[in-house]
Structures are given as C-alpha cells and as structure tokens.
N, C-alpha and C positions, 0 to 999 in steps of 0.2 A: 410714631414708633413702627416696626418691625415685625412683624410675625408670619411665621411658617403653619399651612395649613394642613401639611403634610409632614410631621418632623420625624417620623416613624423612619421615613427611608432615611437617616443618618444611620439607622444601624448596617444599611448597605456598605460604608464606605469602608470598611475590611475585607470586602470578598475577595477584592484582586490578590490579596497581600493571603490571604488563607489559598486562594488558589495556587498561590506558587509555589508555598512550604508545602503543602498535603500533596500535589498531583507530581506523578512522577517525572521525570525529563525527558522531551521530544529527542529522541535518537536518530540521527539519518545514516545510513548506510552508504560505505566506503564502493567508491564505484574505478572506474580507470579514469587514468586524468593526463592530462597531455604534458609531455613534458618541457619546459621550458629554459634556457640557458640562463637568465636572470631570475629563476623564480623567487630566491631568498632575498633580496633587492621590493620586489614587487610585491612581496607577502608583509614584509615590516611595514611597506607603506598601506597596504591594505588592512593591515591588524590595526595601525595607530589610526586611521580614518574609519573604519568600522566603530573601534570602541569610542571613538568619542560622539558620531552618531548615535550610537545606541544608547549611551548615557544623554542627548538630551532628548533621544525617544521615549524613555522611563520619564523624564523629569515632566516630558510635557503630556506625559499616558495618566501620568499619576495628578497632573494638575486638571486633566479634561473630565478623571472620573471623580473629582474632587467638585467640580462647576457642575456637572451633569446632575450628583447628587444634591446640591444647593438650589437647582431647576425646578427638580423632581419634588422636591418637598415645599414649591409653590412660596416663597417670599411674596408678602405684600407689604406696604407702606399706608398706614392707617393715619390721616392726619386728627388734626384736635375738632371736638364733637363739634358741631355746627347746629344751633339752634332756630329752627324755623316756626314759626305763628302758624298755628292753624286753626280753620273757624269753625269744620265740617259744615260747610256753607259750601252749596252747589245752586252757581248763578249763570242765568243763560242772556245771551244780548238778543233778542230779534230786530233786526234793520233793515228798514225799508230802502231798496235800491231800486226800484220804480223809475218810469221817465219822470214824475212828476218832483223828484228829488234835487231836479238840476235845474230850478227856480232857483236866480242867486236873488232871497232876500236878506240874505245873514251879514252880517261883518264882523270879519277879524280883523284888530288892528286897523281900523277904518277902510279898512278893503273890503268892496262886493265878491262875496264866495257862495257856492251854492248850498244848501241843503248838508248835500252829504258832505261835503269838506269841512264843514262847522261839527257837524256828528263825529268824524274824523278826529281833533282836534280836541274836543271838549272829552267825550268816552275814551280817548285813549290815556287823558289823564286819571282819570277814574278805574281805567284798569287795573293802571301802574298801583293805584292806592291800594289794591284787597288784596294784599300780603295774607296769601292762607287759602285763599278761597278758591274754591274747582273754576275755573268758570269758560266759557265755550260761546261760540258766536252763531246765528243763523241769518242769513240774507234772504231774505223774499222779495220779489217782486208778482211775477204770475204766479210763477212758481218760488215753494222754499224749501233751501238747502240747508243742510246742517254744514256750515264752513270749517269752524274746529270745533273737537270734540272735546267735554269737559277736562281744562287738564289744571295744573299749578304753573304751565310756562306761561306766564303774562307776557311777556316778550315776544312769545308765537305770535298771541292771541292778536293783541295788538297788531302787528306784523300782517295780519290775513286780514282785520281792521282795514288797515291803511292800505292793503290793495286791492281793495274790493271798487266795485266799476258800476256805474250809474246804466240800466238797460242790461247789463248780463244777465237777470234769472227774470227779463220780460218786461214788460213798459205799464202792467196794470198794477193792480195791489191783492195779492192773498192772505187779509190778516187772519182768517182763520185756518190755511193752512200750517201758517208760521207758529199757530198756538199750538195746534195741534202735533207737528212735531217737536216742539220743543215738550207738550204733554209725555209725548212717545218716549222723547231722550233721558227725561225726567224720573220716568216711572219706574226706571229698574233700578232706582239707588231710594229704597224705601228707610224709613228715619233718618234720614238728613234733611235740615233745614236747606226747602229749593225757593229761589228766586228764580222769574222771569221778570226782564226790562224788556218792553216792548215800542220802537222808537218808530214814528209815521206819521206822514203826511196828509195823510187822506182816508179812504172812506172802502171798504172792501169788497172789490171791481169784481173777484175773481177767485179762483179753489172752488174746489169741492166739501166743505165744512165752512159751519156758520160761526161767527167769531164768538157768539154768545153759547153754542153748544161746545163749543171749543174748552170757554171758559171754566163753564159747568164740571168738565172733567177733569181741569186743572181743579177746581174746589176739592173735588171727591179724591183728589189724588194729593192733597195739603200745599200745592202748587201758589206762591202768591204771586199777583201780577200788577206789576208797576205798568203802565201806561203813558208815554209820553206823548202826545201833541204838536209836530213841527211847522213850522209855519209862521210870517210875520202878517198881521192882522193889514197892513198899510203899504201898498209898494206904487211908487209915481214912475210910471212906463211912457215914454215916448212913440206916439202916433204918428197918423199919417196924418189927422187932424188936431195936432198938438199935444201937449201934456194930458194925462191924464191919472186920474189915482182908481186903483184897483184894490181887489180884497183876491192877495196869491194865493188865501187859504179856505175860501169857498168851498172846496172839497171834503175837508176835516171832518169826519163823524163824529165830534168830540161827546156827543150820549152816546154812542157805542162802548168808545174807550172807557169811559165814564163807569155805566153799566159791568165792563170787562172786570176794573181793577176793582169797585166795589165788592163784588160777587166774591171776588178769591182774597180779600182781606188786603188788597194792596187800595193807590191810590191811584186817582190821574194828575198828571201835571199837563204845564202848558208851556212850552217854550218859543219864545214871537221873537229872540235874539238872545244870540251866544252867552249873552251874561246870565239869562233866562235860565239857560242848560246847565252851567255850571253851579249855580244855585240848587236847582232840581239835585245834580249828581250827591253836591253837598250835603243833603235832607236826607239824599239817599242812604247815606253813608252813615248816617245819625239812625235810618227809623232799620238797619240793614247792618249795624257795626261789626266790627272783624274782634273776635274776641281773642284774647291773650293767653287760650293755650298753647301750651306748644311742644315739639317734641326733637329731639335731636339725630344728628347722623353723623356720620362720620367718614368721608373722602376716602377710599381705596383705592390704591393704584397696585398693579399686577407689574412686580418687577422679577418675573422669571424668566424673560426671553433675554434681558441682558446676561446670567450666566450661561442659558443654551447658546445662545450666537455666539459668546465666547470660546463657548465647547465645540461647536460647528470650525471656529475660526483655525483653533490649534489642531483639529482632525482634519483640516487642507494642509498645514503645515507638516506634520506627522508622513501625512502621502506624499506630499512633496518630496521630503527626506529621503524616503526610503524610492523613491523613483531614482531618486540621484544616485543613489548608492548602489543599481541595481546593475 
C-alpha cells in the first residue's frame, strides 16, 4: 500500500490559484517602440504563437506544482508484513587460522582438504541454519580479530567465513586472547542468552591471557563455551624412508578445552573428520535451539524522487519554451 508521511502539504496546492485572484496585475509601462511597415502581419502571428505558449506554460506550471506537492508530502510504498524468527541468542565463532590449520587431514567428498576448508564447509552450513540469531565471527592465530560483528546478515557472516586465510592473524595459536575478546564483545549486551563456539587445533602458543582466566570471565559474565577439538587422531605421510603413520594432532590441549567448556556450562567435542563436525554442529543445534519467536516488518520504499524528477523534468521544458519565445 501507499502512504504519505507528510499529507499536511496538500493543503499547499491552492496557493497558486489564490495567488492570482487576490494579487493585483503586473502592469508594464508604455515606452517608445520602433516603427515597423508590417507590424499588424507580425503582431497576429506573435499573438497566436505567444497565446498558445502560454497556455501550455499554465498547463505544465500547474502539473509541476501539482508533482512537487505529491514530492513534498513524501509517498512511500509499504509492502506486506514480513515475519522473521528470532532467538535473542547472541553467538560468537572463534577460528583458529594458525599455520597448523593447513594439515590436510579432512576429507570432503573423498578429497584431501585442510583443516580450515573442512571448518569452511561444515560452519558455513550451520550458520545458514540460525535463522534469528546475532551471530559474528573472530579468527585468531597469534593474534585475534574480531572479523564481523554481531549482526542477523548470515550471508555476510558466512561470506567473511569463506575468505578468511590460513597465516593472516600469525602462524601460532592465541586461544586465550580469542576468548578474551569474544568476553569483551559479549559483555555489552547484558540478558541475552551468549554463546561462544570455539574451533582449534592445538594447544595455546601465544597472547597475553590465559585460556582458563579467560574462561573464568566468560562464567562471571553468563558466557557459555562450546569447545571444539580439530584434528584427525591417524594420518599415513610419505618419507624419505618410506610410509609412515603419524598422530597430526599431537598438539591438541584437549584438557584445556575440556576444563574451558566445563567451567562456563558448555561442552567439548572432538572432531577427527568432517562427518565428526557436522554431527557436533547438529548437537549443537539441539543443546543451542533457535526458538519460534518472532516479529514482523514491513519493506519501505521511498517513491518521492519519481514526482520530483518529473517536476525537474517539466521545469527544463517550461525554460525551454520561454527561451524560444524570447
């Protein structure tokens, strides 16, 4: 539907028409004038070209202050209400993008892929699923950034996801600064139910805050924290002295993690393969649901510049005329 936010100025559209019965008429003053052997020839053809000018100088004076005031009173186009789920759930990702990420022991679709392109892959479907919920990304490695900030676009989210880069925030692992800011980010949106997921491979190299004091302020702050574990327990590497089977996750402080998600009422999980994560995200979803309130909006569009442009367009016309005629 239609509506005018301004409908007040309709009472404007009689000024012109009051101005020209009430104000008296422009008189110009007889001067000397040249005289001409055809003048009465030249005068009928300049009476019948003048008046028919000026009548559609009126028609289009009187359509321009007709557009101007349908402008002025702000037209918009409000479509049908739109209902959107929301959980007042505020969930934060922390991902480790570390060198140690780009061990390919994952497979998708029986392909060798690394670490983070399995994280990629699995968390980006899991985003798409929390219809409602704020939720914002942090990458750490040495260091950790807040990448997007709590918001409802999943599609960003995702999006800053999938182009985040194995070695941009450093080669070691800060898992206590990642808690720590994601505590910071957390803390100014008091009574909302906050989640932190915290995804990683390894054992915390690096930051200035310890992952378990970290923790602690998530508790005191109602902060719960999921904990995941990546890494496959089994990977057969080729040597210089032949095959040999290695453990790619040797690193993993999984009583750290452990201790983390205990502490603030979340869990740890463990994921050794893709199918592993997607299970985990599924749990997730269950112990973490998106609940069924919801509230509505409704689509505005702002269609006042199509009568101003129209009024612009017939006020180049109007000048035109009157150039011609001059």
């Amino acid at each position: 539907m239609t509506k005018f936010i301004w409908p007040e100025i309709f009472f404007a559209l009689p000024l012109p028409l009051l101005f020209y019965l009430l104000l008296p008429e422009a008189r110009s003053s007889a001067g000397k004038a040249l005289k001409i052997p055809f003048f009465k020839e030249l005068a009928e053809f300049s009476d019948s070209t003048s008046k028919k000018s000026s009548s559609w100088l009126k028609i289009i004076a009187v359509i321009s202050w007709i557009l101007l005031i349908l402008a002025g009173a702000r037209p918009q186009w409000i479509g049908e209400p739109l209902s959107t789920p929301i959980s007042g759930r505020d969930l934060l990702l922390a991902v480790d993008i570390s060198g140690s990420m780009k061990v390919k022991d994952m497979k998708i679709d029986g392909e060798a892929v690394n670490r983070l392109t399995m994280i990629k892959k699995v968390a980006g479907d899991f985003i798409e699923r929390r219809q409602g919920d704020r939720i914002g990304l942090i990458l750490f490695g040495t260091r950790a950034y807040l990448q997007a900030p709590l918001s409802l676009d999943r599609k960003t989210i995702n999006q800053f996801l999938q182009e985040s880069m194995i070695g941009i925030a450093g080669e070691k692992t800060a898992i206590g600064d990642a808690l720590g800011l994601a505590v910071k980010r957390l803390h100014v949106r008091p009574g909302k139910r906050k989640v932190l997921i915290l995804l990683t491979d390894g054992a915390n190299t690096a930051g200035s805050i310890e992952p378990l004091k970290a923790a602690e302020l998530a508790k005191t702050d109602n902060i719960t924290i999921y904990t995941i574990g990546i890494g496959a327990e089994r990977m057969v590497v080729d040597t210089f002295f032949g095959r040999r089977v290695m453990s790619p996750s040797a690193d993993l402080d999984e009583e750290s993690l452990t201790k983390i998600a205990q502490l603030t009422g979340g869990r740890y999980f463990r994921a050794r393969e893709s199918a592993d994560l997607e299970k985990i995200y599924a749990l997730v979803d269950k112990l973490e649901p998106v609940e069924s309130e919801d509230y509505s909006l409704r689509p505005i569009h702002e269609l006042f510049p199509w009568p101003l442009g129209c009024a612009l367009f017939l006020a180049f016309i109007m000048i035109g005329i009157k150039t011609r005629n001059q």
